[in-house]
N, C-alpha and C positions, 0 to 999 in steps of 0.2 A: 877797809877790808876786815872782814872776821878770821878768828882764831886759824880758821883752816884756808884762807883766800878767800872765801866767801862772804855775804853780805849778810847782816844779821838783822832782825825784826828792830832789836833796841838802835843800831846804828841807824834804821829808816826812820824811826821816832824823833830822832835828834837832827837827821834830814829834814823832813816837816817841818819841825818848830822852828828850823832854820830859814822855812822858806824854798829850797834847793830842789825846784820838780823837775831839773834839769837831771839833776844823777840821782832820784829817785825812777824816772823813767827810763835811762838807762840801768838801774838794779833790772826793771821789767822785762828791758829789752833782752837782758842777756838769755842765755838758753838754759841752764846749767843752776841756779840756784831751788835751792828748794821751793815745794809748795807755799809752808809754811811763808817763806821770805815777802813771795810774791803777792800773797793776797796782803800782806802789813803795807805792802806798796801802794798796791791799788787802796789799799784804805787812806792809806797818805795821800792818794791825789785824790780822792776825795774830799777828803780836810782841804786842802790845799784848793780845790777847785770852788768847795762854799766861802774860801776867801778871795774870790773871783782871781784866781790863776786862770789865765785863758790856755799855757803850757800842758796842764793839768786834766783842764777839760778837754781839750784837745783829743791828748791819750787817751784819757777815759772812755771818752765816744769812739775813738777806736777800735778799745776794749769791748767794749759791748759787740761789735764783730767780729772776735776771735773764733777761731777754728773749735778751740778748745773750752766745752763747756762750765767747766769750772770757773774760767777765768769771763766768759761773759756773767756767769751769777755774782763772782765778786767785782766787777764794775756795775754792775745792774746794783746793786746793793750799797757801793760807795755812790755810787749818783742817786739812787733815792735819798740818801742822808745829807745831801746838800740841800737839799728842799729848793731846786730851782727851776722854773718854770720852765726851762732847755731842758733837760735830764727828764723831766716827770714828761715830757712830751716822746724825749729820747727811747725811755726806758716803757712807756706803753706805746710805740712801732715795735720794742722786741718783744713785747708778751704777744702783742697781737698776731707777729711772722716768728717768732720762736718755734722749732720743729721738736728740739728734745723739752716732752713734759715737764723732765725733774728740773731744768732749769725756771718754766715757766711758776710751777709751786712754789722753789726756792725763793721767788721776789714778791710774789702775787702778793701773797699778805702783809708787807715791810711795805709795798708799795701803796697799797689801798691804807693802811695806816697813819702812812704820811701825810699823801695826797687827801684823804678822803673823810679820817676818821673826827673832823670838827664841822664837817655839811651835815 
């Protein structure tokens, strides 16, 4: 827990390198932590999922169906940096049925860089 009960970005950093996608997706789960928090998360199961955490991926693909648009750009975004041939398949079904634009811009180019920019 941080300073005020809350979860901090450096305690998610130290989560990761630990391996621990279990109470890194619960930091996710809960309701109440900051943006900031939340997206170091999803960056960590990202991490965690290019070291084939199937935990990790699991959520992540989840994530890409949230309600709330930010939090699919930062899963869209941690699954393109796994470079995994699940995710690159994942992540263009949401560009292709994506409704909010800023979402679909937010990845378009992180995505095609990944995926595309050594064809």
């Amino acid at each position: 827990m941080g300073l005020f009960g809350g979860d901090s970005v450096e305690e998610i950093a130290k989560l990761a390198a630990k391996g621990k996608s279990d109470k890194i997706i619960k930091i996710i789960d809960k309701k109440n932590e900051p943006k900031e928090v939340i997206a170091a998360a999803i960056k960590a199961l990202g991490e965690l999922t290019a070291k084939n955490d199937e935990d990790s991926q699991n959520k992540l693909t989840d994530l890409l169906d949230s309600e709330d648009p930010e939090i699919r750009t930062a899963a869209a975004k941690a699954g393109i940096e796994t470079g995994s041939d699940y995710m690159k398949t994942r992540i263009q079904q949401l560009i292709a049925n994506e409704k909010d634009p800023k979402v679909v811009e937010a990845i378009r180019e992180d995505y095609h860089k990944k995926f595309f920019a050594n064809n």
